[in-house]
C-alpha positions in Angstrom: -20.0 -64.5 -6.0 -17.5 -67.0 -7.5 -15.4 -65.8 -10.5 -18.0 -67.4 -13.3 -20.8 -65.6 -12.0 -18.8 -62.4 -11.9 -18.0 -63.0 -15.1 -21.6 -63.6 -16.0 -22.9 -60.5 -14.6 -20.3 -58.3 -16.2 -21.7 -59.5 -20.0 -25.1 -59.2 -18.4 -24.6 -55.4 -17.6 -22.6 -54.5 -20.6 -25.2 -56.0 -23.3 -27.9 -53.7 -21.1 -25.4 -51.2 -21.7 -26.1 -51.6 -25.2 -29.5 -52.4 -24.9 -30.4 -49.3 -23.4 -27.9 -46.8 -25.2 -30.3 -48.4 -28.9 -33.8 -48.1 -27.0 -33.4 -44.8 -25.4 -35.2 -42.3 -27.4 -32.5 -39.0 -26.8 -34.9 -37.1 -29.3 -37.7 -37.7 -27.0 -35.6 -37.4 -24.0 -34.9 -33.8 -24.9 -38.4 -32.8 -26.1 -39.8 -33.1 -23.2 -37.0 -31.3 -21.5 -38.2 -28.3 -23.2 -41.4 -28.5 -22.5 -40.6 -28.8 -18.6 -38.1 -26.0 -19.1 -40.5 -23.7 -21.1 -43.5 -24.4 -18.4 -41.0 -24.0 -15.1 -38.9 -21.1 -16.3 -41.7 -18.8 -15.8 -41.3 -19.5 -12.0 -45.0 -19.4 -10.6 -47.6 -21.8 -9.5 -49.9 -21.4 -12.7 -46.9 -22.5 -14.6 -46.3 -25.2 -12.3 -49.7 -26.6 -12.1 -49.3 -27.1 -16.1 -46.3 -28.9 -15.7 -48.0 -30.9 -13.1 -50.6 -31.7 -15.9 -47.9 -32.8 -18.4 -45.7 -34.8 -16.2 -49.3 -36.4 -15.4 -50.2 -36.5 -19.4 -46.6 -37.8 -20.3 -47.0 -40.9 -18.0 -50.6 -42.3 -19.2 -49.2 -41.5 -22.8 -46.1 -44.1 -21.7 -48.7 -46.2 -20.7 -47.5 -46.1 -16.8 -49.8 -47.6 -14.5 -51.5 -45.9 -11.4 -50.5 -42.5 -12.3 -51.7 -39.8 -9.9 -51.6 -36.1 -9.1 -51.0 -36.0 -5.4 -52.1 -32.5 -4.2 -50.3 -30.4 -1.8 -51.9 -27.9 0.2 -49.9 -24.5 -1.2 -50.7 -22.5 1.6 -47.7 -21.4 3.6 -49.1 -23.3 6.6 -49.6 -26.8 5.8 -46.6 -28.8 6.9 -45.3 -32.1 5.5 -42.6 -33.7 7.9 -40.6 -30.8 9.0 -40.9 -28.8 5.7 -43.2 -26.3 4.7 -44.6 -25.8 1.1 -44.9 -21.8 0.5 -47.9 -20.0 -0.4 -49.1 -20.4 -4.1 -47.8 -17.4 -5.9 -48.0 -15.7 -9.6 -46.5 -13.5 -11.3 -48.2 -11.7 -14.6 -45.2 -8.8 -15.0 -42.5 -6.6 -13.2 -40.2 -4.2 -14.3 -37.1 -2.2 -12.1 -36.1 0.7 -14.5 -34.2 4.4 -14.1 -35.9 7.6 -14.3 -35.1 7.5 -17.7 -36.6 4.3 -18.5 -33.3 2.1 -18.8 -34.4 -1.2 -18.0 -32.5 -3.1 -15.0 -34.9 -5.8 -14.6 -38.1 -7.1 -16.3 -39.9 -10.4 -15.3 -41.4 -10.7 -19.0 -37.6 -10.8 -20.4 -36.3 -12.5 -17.8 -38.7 -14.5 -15.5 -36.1 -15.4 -13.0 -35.1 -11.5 -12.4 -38.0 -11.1 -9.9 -37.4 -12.9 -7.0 -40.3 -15.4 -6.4 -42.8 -14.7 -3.7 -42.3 -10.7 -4.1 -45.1 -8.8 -3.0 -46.9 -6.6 -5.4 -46.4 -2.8 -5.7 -49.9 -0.6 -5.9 -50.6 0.2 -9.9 -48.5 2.0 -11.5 -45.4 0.9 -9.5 -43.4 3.1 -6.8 -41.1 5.6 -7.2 -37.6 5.2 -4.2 -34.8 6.0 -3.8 -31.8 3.4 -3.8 -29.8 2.8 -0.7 -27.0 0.8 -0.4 -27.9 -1.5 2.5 -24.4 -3.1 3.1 -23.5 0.0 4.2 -26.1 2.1 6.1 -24.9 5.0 8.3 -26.5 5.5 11.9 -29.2 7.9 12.1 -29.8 7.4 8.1 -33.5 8.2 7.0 -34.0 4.1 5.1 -38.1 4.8 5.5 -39.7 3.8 1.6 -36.6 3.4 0.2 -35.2 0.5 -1.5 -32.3 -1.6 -0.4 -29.8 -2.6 -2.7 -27.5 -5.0 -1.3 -24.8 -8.1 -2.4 -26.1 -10.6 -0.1 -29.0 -12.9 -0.9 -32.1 -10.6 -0.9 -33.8 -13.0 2.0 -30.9 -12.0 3.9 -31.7 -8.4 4.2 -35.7 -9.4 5.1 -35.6 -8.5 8.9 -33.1 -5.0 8.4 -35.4 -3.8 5.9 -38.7 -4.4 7.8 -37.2 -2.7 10.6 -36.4 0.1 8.6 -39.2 0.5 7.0 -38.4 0.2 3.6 -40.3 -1.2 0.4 -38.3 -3.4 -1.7 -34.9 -4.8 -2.4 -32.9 -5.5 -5.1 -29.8 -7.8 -4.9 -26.5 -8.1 -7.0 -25.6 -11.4 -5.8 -23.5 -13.8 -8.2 -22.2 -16.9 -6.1 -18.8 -17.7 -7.1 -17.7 -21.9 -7.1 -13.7 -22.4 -7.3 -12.8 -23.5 -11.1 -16.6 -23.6 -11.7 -18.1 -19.7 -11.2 -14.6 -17.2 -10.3 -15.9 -14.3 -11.6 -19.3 -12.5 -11.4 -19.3 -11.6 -15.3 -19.0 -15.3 -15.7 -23.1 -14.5 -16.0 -22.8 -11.4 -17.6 -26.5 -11.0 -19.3 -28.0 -13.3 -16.6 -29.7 -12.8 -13.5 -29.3 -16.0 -10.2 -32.8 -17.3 -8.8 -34.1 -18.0 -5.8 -37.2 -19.7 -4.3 -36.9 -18.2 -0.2 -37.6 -14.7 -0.1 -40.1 -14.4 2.8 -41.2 -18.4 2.1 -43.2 -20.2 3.3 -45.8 -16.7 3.4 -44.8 -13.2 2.3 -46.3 -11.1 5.3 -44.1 -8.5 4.3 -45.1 -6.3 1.6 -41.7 -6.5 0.2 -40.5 -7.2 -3.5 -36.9 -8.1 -4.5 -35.2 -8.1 -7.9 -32.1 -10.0 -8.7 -29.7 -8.2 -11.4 -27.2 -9.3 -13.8 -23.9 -8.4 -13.0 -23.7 -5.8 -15.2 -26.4 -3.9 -14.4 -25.6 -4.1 -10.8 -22.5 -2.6 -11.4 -24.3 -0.1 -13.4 -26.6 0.8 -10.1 -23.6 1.2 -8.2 -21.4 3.4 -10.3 -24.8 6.0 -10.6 -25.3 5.7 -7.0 -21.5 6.7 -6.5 -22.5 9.8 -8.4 -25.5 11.1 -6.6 -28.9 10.1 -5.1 -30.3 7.8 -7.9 -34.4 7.0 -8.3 -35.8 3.8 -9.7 -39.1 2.9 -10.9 -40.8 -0.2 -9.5 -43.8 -2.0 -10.8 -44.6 -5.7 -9.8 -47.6 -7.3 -10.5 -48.2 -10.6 -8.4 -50.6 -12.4 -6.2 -50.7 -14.7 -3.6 -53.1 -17.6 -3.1 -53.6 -21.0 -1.2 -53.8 -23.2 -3.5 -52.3 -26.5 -4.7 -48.7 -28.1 -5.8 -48.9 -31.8 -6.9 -46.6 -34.3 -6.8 -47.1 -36.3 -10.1 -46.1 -40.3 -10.0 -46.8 -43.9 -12.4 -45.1 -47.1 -12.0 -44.3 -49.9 -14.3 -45.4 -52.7 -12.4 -43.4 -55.5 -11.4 -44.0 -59.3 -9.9 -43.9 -58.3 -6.4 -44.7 -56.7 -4.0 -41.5 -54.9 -3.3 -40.8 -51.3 -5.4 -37.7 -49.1 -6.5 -38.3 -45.4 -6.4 -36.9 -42.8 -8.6 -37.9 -39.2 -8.1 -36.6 -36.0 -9.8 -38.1 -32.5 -9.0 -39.7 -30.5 -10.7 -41.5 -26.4 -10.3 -37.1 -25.1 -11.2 -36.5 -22.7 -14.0 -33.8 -24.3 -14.9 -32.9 -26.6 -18.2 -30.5 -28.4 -16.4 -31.9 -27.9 -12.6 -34.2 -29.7 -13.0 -35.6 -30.2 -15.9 -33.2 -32.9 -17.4 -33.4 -35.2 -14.6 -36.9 -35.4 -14.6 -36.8 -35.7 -18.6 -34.4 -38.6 -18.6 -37.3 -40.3 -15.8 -39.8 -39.9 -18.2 -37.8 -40.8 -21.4 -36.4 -44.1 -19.3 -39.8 -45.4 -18.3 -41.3 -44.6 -21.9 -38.1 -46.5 -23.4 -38.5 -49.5 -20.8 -42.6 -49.4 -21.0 -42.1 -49.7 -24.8 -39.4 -52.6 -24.6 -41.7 -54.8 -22.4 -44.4 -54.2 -24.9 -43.0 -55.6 -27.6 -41.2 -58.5 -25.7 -37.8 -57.3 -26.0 -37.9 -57.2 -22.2 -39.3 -59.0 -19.6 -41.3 -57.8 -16.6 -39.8 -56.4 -14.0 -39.2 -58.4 -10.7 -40.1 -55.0 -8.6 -42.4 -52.0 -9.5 -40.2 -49.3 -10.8 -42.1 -46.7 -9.2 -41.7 -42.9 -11.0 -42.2 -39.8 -8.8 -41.2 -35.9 -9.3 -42.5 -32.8 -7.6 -41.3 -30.0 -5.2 -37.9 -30.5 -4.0 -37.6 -32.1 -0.8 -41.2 -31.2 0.6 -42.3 -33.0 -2.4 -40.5 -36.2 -1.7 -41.0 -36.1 2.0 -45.3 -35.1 1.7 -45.5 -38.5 -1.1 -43.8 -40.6 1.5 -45.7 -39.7 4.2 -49.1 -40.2 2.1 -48.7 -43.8 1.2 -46.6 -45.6 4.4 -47.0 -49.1 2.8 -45.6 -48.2 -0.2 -43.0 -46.2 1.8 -42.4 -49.9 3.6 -42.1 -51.8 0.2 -39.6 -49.7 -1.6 -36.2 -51.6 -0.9 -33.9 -48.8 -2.9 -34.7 -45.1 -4.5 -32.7 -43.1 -6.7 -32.8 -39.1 -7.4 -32.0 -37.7 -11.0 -31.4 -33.8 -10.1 -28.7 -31.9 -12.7 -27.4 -34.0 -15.5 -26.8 -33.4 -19.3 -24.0 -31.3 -19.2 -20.3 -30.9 -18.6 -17.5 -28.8 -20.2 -19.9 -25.8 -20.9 -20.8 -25.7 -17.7 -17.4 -26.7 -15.7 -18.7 -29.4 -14.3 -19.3 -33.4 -14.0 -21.3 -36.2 -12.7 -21.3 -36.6 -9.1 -22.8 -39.4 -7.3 -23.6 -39.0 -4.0 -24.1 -41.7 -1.3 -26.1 -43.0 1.5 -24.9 -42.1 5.1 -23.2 -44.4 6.9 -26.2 -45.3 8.9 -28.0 -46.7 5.5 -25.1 -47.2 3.7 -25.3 -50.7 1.8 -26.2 -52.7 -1.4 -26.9 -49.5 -3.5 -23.8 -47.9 -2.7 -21.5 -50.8 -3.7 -24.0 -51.7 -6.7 -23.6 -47.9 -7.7 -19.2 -48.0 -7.2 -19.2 -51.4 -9.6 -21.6 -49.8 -12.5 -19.5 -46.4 -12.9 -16.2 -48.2 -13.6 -18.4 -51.0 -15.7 -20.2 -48.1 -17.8 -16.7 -46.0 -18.5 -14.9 -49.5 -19.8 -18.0 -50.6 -21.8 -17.7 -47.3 -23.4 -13.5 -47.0 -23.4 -14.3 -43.3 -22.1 -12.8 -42.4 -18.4 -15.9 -39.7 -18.6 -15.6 -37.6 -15.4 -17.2 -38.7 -12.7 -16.9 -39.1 -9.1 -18.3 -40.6 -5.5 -19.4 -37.9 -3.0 -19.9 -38.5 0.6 -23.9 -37.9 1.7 -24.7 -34.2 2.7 -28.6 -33.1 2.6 -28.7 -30.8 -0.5 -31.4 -32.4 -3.1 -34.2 -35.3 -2.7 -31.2 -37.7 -1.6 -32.7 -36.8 2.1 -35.2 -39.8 1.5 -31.8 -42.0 2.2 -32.1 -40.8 5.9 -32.6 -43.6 7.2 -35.9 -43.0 9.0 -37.5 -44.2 5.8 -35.6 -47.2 5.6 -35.2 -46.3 1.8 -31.4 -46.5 0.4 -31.0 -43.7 -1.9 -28.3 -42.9 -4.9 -28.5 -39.2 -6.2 -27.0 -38.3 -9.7 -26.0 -34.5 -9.6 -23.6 -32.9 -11.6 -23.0 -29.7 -9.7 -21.6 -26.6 -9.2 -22.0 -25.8 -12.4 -20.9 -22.6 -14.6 -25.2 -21.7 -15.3 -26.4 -22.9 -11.7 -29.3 -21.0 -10.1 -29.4 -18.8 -13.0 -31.1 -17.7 -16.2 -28.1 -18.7 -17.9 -29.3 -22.8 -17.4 -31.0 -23.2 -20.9 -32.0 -25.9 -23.0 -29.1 -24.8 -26.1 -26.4 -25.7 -22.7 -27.7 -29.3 -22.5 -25.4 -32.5 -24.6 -27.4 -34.9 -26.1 -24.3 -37.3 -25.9 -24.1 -36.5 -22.2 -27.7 -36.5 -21.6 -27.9 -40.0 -22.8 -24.9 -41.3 -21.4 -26.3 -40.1 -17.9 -29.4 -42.1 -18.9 -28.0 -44.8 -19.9 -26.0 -45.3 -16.3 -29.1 -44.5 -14.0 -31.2 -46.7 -16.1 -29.1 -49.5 -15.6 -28.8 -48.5 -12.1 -33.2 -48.7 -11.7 -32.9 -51.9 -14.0 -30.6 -53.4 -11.5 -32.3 -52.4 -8.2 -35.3 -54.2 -9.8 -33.9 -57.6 -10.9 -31.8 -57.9 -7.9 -31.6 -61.2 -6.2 -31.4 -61.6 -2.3 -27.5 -63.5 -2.7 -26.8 -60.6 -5.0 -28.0 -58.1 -2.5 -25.9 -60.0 0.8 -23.1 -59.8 -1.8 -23.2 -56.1 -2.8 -23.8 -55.3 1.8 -21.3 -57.1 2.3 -18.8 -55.7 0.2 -20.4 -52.1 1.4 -19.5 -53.0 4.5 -16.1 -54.2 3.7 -15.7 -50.8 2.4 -16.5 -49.4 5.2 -14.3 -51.0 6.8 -11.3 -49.7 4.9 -12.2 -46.4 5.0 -13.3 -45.6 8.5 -11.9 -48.8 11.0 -13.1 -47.0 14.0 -16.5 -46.2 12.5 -17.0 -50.6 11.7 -15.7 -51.5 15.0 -18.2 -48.9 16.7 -21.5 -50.1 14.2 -21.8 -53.6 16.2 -25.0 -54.9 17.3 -27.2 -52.4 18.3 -29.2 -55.2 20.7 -26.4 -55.5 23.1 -27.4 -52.1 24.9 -26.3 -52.0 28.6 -27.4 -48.7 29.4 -30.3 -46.4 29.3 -31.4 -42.1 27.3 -32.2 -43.9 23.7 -33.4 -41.3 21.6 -36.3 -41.7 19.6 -37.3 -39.9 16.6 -40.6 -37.9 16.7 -40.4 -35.8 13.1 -40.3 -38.0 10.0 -37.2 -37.1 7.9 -34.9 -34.7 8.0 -35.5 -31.6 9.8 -35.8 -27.9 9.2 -37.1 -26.0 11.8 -40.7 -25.7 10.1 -42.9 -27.6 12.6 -40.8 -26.1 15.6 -41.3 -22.2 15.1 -41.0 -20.9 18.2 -37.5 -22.8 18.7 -34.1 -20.7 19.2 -31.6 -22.1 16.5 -29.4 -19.4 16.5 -27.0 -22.3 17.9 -28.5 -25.5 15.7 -29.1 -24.1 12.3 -30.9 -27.5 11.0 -32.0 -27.3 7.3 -29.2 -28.4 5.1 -27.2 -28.9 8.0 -24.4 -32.1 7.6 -22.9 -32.0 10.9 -26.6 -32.1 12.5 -28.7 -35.1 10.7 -25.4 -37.5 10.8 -25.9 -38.2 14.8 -29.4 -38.2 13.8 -29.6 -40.9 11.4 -28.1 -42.7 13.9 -30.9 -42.6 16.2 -32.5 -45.9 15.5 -34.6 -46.4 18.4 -32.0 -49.0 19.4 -28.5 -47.0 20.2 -28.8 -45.2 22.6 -27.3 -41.5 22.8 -23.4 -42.6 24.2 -23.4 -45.0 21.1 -24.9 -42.4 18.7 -22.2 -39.7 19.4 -19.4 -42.0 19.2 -20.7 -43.4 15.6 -21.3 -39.8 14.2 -17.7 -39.0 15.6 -16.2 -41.4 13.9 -18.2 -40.7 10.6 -17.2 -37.1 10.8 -13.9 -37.4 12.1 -14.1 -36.2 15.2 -10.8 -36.8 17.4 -11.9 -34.2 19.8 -14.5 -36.9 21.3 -14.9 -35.3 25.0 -15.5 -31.5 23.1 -17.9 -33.6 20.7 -19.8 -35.3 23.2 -20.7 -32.5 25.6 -22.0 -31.0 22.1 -24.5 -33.5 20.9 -25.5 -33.8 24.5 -26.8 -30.5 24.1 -27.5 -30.5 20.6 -29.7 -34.0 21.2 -31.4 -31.7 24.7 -32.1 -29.3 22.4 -33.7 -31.7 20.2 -35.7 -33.5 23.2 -37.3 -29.9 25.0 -38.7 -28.9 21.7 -40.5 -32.2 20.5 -38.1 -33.5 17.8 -37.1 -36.8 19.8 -37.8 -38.4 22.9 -35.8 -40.1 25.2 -36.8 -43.8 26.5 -35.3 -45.5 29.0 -34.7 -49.4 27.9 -32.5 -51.7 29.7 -32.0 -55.4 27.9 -33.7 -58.2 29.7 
């Protein structure tokens, strides 16, 4: 691009800049961030299905097109790629309270205080005794009792089945350098999770998760003597449905962007806001094309939210042409907040297997966006790791992805992540970024698009030499054992039960889908490990390669690739 058409581009960007920041209805934005946080905060599938309903209600009020409610089979069976959605669950009320009556946790107060999927307790609750299960004693009777314990209740699962107790509770605070540093950091606030005993509770257990300061509380009465609690938890499981909720504007071609944000969190901020400023972008760019202040786009912008990660992996697999036409996606998941939460925008990339047009488009809007404004706002470029919906950039799908997180963050996985937390100013300014960011993946041209690869790929270059010398041409194979991927996406263990990964731990796991994604069907394994290597710095290359040998073995005997034997003619 010649210095006139740079030029060009930078006024074109910075009057959508404007264009967007006066369109974007931030009222509206945060409206229906309340109503997603107010459905999702009660943490069951009843409440999700009604968000389900508004997402769906919200899009044919926009006037999106092709809007549909893409059911998931809820069942704790039914997998989607390698991930399993859990068994549909509710929850109608629990308590956890002393003999006395002093209240440690109730669901009704605080929703997120009962850990989801907890197994019910007959009516009337149980009476047990509290044990502390960090630090059992051989020979101790742990039969009906209830663990308490700092881990993650999940954790504790397969100790307290084998003792035979009935429920735990857990005291847990994750703590984030400069972020979280103390537990009382939450103090009146109780941390979340979605695991325990997922994808099926076959357990009969319930856990509660306390605030620090009634987990401190427990302890210092259990220091004084044997201490009773009262349990009552009244829940049910079910199969039944999750849906995945999607409309589109529709553009002059055939080709699509994709953003998705996820939904069914009981958070304000995770993840309500990003799937708010989704809906409040395609209801502010739906509008503007209506009344000609826009034109059409060149490609469908294509909206999606749903469960995280199975959510984004099952809508993939149920459409594969639309999977094939969707040249770039983004993920909205955590933004609208900043100081009150010690935290900032990050933006986190493709791999280097996919990485391209969207990662250097991304790295010349940020520094476009803080000079239009004359604010050096926080922000920074992250390296790809699985952790949200950005696992659609594996490049299996063929989909470039951009995620927008702002994480850690001060009221992460907690009760404590509230609408008051969220800044309109920020909230706006976020949408105001990854709108331009969707505009721009729409209206791209082809020259534009070899332009931004290549100066991806110059980039790469600069940053990791070895890894651009190694990337090549993958048709010039000499030898044979090319891998060849036989689980769509990236991988968790779900489809492969009966597999030992007490060595290859894969969900989440960095280190383990990198030398995947490089498994095209073209490179064979020799290739692969020195790419993912050089990607993750590994100077130890003989160590490294007698790992992925058996890491990639391991892979083979239990069905999630398959090795061919190619030689070029």
């Amino acid at each position: 691009m010649n210095n006139q058409r740079q030029h060009e581009k930078s006024e074109e960007v910075s009057h959508f800049f404007t264009f967007l920041r006066d369109e974007f209805d931030t009222k509206n934005c945060m409206e229906i961030l309340n109503t997603l946080w107010e459905n999702d905060r009660w943490f069951d599938f009843k409440a999700f299905e009604k968000t389900a309903h508004y997402c769906a209600d919200v899009m044919k009020k926009i006037g999106l097109a092709e809007v549909e409610m893409l059911p998931l089979k809820a069942d704790g069976e039914t997998i989607y790629g390698d991930w399993h959605m859990p068994q549909a669950w509710d929850a109608n009320a629990a308590t956890l309270t002393f003999a006395d009556g002093w209240v440690l946790a109730d669901y009704l107060q605080v929703p997120t205080s009962l850990v989801m999927y907890s197994a019910p307790t007959p009516p009337g609750g149980v009476r047990a005794q509290v044990v502390d299960a960090d630090n059992i004693s051989d020979g101790a009777d742990l039969k009906g009792k209830i663990f308490l314990t700092s881990r993650c209740a999940n954790e504790v699962v397969p100790l307290a089945q084998k003792a035979g107790a009935i429920g735990i509770i857990s005291d847990l605070i994750p703590l984030y350098e400069n972020v979280r540093e103390n537990p009382m950091d939450l103090q009146g606030h109780s941390r979340w999770e979605n695991t325990f005993c997922a994808p099926k509770n076959e357990t009969g257990l319930f856990a509660f998760n306390l605030s620090p300061e009634n987990g401190k509380l427990l302890r210092e009465k259990m220091q004084d003597g044997d201490v009773i609690l009262h349990a009552s938890v009244d829940t049910k499981f079910y199969d039944g449905v999750n849906y995945v909720v999607s409309g589109a504007i529709l553009g002059e071609t055939d080709e699509e962007v994709l953003a998705y944000g996820h939904l069914y969190e009981p958070g304000a901020m995770d993840n309500a806001s990003g799937c708010a400023v989704l809906l409040a972008f395609a209801d502010c760019i739906n509008r503007c094309i209506a009344e000609g202040k826009l034109p059409k786009p060149k490609r469908t912008l294509r909206f999606a939210m749903g469960w995280e990660c199975v959510g984004s992996t099952a809508w993939l697999l149920a459409d594969p042409q639309r999977q094939r036409s969707t040249i770039a996606g983004l993920v909205a998941d955590m933004v609208g907040t900043e100081a009150i939460d010690n935290t900032f925008l990050r933006i986190w990339h493709n791999p280097m297997a996919n990485y391209g047009f969207t990662d250097a488009l991304i790295e010349e809007l940020l520094p476009a966006h803080r000079k239009y404004l004359g604010d050096n706002y926080p922000a920074e470029h992250v390296e790809f790791r699985p952790g949200t919906d950005n696992i659609i950039a594996d490049p299996y799908w063929e989909i470039p992805t951009i995620a927008f997180v702002s994480e850690p963050a001060l009221s992460y996985h907690s009760s404590m992540d509230t609408p008051d937390r969220i800044d309109p100013a920020i909230l706006t300014r976020c949408a105001v970024l990854i709108g331009t960011f969707m505009w721009e993946l729409t209206q791209i041209t082809c020259e534009e698009k070899e332009r931004l690869d290549k100066l991806a790929l110059d980039n790469l270059c600069e940053t990791n030499q070895k890894l651009f010398q190694l990337v090549g041409n993958p048709d010039q194979l000499k030898t044979e054992n090319i891998p060849k991927r036989l689980i769509p996406g990236c991988l968790t263990g779900a489809s492969k039960p009966d597999a030992d990964y007490s060595k290859w731990s894969l969900i989440w796991s960095t280190v383990l889908h990198l030398p995947l994604f490089w498994a095209d069907g073209k490179r064979d394994l020799e290739q692969i490990i020195q790419l993912a290597a050089a990607e993750l710095g590994r100077t130890d290359i003989g160590a490294y390669r007698a790992e992925m040998m058996e890491y990639f073995n391991f892979l083979a005997e239990n069905g999630y690739v398959v090795f061919e034997k190619r030689r070029q003619q």
